[in-house]
N, C-alpha and C positions, 0 to 999 in steps of 0.2 A: 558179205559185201566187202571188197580189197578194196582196199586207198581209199583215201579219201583228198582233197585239194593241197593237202601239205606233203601229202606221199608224190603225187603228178611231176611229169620231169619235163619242164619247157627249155627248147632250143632257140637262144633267142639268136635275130640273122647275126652275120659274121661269125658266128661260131664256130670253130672247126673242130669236125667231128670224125673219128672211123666207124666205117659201120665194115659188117660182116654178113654178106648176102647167102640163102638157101639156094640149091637149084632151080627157084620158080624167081628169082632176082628179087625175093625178100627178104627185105631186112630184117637179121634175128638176133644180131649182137649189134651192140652201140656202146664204142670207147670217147668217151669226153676228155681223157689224158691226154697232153700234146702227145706221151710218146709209148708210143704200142709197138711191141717187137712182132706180133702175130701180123707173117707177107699174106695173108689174104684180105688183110685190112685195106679197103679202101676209103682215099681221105674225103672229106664233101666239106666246103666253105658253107654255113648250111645259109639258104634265102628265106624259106619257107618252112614251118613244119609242124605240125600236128598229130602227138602224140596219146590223144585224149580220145578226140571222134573220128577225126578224116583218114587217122594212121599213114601219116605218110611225113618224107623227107623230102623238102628239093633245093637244090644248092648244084654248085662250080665245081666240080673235079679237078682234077689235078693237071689236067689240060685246059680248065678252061672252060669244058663242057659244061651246060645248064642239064641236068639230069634230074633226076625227080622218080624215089623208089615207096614203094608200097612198106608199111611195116606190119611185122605181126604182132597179133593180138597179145602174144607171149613172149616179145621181146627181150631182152635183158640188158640194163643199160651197167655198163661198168664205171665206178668214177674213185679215182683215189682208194682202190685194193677192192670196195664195196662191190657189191650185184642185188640191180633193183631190179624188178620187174614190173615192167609200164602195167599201168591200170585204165586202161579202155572208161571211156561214159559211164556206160553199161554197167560195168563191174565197181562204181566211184559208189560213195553212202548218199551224195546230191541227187543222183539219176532215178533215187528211190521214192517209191510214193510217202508223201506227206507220213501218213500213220506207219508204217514201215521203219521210218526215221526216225520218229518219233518213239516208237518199242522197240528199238534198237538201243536208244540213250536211255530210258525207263528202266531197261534191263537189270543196267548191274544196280540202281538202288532198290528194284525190286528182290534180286536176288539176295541185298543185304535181309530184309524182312524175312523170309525163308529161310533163310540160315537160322535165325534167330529163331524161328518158330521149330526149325528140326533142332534147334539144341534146346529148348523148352520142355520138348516130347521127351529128349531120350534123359532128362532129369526126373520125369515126369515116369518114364519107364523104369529107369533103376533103381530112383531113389523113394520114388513114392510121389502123391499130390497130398496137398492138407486135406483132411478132411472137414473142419473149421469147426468141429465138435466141441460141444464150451465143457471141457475138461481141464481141469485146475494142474497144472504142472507143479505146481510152488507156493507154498502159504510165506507170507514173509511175517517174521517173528514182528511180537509187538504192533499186529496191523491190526484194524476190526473183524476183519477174516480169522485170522489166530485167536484173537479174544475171544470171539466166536464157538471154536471147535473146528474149525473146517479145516480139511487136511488134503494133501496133493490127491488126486485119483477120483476127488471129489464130482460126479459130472451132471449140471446144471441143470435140472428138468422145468422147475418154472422159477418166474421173479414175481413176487406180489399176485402171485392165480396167475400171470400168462405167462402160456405156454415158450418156452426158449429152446431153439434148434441149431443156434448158430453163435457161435462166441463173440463175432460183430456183436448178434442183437443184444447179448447179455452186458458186451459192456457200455451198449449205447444207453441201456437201461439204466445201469448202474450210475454213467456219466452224469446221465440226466437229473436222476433224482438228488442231488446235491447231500446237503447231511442229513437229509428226512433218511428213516431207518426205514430197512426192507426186508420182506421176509423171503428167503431164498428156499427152497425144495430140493435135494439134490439126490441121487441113489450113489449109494455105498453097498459095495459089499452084495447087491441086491436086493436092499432094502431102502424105502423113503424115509430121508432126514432131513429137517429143516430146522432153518437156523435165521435169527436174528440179529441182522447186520444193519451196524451205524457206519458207514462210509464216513469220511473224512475227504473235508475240501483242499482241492486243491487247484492250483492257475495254472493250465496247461500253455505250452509254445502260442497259441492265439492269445492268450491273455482273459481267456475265460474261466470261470469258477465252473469245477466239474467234479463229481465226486470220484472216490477211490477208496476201495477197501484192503489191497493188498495183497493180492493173487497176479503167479505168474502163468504163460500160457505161453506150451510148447508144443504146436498142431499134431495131432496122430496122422501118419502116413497112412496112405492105402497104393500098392499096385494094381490099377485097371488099364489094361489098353485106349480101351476106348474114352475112359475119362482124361487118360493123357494123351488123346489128340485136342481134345477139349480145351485142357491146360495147359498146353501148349498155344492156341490159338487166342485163349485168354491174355496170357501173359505176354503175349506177341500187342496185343490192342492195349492192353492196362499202360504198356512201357513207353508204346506211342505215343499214348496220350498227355502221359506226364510228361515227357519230351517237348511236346507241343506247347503245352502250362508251362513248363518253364522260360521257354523262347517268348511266350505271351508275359510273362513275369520279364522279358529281357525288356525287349522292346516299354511295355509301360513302365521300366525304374524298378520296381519291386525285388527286381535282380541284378545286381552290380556286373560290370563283365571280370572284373578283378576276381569273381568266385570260379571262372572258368578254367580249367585245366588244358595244358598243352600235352602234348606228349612226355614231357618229364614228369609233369602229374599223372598222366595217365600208368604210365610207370609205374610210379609208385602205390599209388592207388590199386593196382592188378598184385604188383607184389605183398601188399598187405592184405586183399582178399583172399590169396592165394594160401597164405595161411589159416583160413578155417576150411580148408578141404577142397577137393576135386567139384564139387557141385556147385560149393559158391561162388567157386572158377568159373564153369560152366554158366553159371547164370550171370554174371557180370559178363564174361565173352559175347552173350546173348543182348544185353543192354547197350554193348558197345555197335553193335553187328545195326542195330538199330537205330542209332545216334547217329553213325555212318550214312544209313541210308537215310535219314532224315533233312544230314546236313548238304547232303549231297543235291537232295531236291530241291533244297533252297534256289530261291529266281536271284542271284548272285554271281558275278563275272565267273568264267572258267571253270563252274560247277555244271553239271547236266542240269540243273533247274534252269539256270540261264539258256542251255540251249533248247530246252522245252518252251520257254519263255517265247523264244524267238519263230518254234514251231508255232507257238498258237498264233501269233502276230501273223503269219504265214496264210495259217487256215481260215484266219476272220478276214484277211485279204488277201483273196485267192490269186488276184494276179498279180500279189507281190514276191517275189520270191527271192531271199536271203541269203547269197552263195555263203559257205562257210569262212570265205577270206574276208567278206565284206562284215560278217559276223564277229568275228574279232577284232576285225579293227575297230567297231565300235565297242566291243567290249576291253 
């Protein structure tokens, strides 16, 4: 779709113009400079002109005559060194059907999503996905874990008889039973060990008492193709969402705008990620790529949400229709 209402070149009358006729006496150049040194320029005082649907010029020549020329479709207007090329109805982003227009402006914050979901994959492809296996990275010294016996490598088979497959469900377990002592199952080595743990309370970020035993947890990768298109598509929705929660956090108070970052924060924020390696590069690029497209959707002046805004106003009133100039100046 070329031009759109702010690309369009209107003559208004008195204007004097050169134009530059084809052998079929169409008009294929148009100079707006008082002064054109090209002798096949003829000048036109212009009366008339529509260079949008009707394509045509008509104006006083240089005798005086009322003349009146056809213009093509491909014209090229010349004005202060520049060359435009007139944009027909036809070829305007207005002349488009509703949904058209509509997945036009969609585009590019859809295209932010996508980004993000193929920088997902190929983190997801070289560097591995979690596998979320409740295997102990880290005893920390002086924990009930350590007191214990329990040592890194340790991997989780049940809590108190049930069955644990996922290191979520082991520490929700864990969180939950406060300082009641648990008996934990773990294989070592190839063999079942279990062990008697008294967690120790502690007040997490909410302000709730939850327990803790003192183990760290460093997820095992796996390369699967197919899992990391998965993981990619996950972490494309998980990043959304919290995006979304936090905008929900703006709007009701819970979130100050003074926490938000401009571009000099974002700066520096990238340059300190940037320092734990190429993937955590990659996965903040991928959060940002998403933020983008998120803010961009926003129903907000001079955003595509705002102009989608004004599509649907369009579509729920069919026979209202929104020129893009009249759009703006209400925006």
């Amino acid at each position: 779709m070329a031009g759109d209402d702010f690309d369009t070149v209107e003559l208004q009358p008195g204007y004097r113009v050169g134009v530059i006729l084809n052998n079929e006496d169409v008009v294929e150049k148009i100079y707006l400079n008082r002064e054109v040194s090209n002798p096949n320029v003829l000048f036109i005082e212009t009366e008339k002109a529509d260079l949008s649907k009707a394509l045509f010029i008509e104006g006083y020549d240089e005798d005086g005559n009322l003349v009146k020329y056809n213009v093509s479709r491909n014209a090229i207007v010349y004005e202060k060194g520049q060359e435009t090329i007139i944009a027909p109805y036809d070829r305007q982003f207005d002349s488009k059907p509703l949904g058209s227009r509509a997945m036009a402006i969609f585009a590019g914050p859809l295209f932010n999503f996508i980004l993000a979901f193929f920088i997902f994959l190929a983190i997801g492809l070289l560097h591995g996905i979690p596998t979320n296996e409740p295997i102990i990275s880290e005893v920390i010294s002086d924990s009930p874990a350590y007191s214990a016996g329990m040592e890194p490598g340790d991997f989780i088979k049940e809590v108190d008889g049930v069955p644990v497959k996922t290191w979520t469900e082991f520490t929700d377990i864990v969180k939950s039973s406060g300082s009641e002592k648990i008996q934990l199952k773990v294989e070592r080595g190839g063999d079942l060990v279990t062990f008697a743990v008294t967690p120790n309370t502690v007040v997490n970020e909410a302000g709730e008492k939850v327990g803790q035993i003192g183990v760290m947890y460093d997820p095992p990768l796996e390369k699967n193709p197919m899992k990391a298109f998965a993981f990619g598509a996950e972490q494309t929705y998980t990043w959304t969402k919290r995006i979304f929660e936090l905008l929900g956090m703006l709007v009701t108070g819970k979130f100050t705008i003074e926490a938000l970052s401009g571009p000099v924060g974002i700066y520096k924020a990238t340059e300190e990620v940037a320092q734990f390696g190429v993937f955590s590069l990659m996965n903040w690029a991928a959060v940002l790529s998403i933020n983008l497209g998120i803010m961009n959707l926003l129903p907000l002046p001079a955003l595509d949400g705002g102009r989608l805004l004004f599509f649907l106003f369009e579509g729920l009133r069919a026979n209202l229709s929104i020129s893009k100039k009249k759009e703006w100046s209400i925006l």
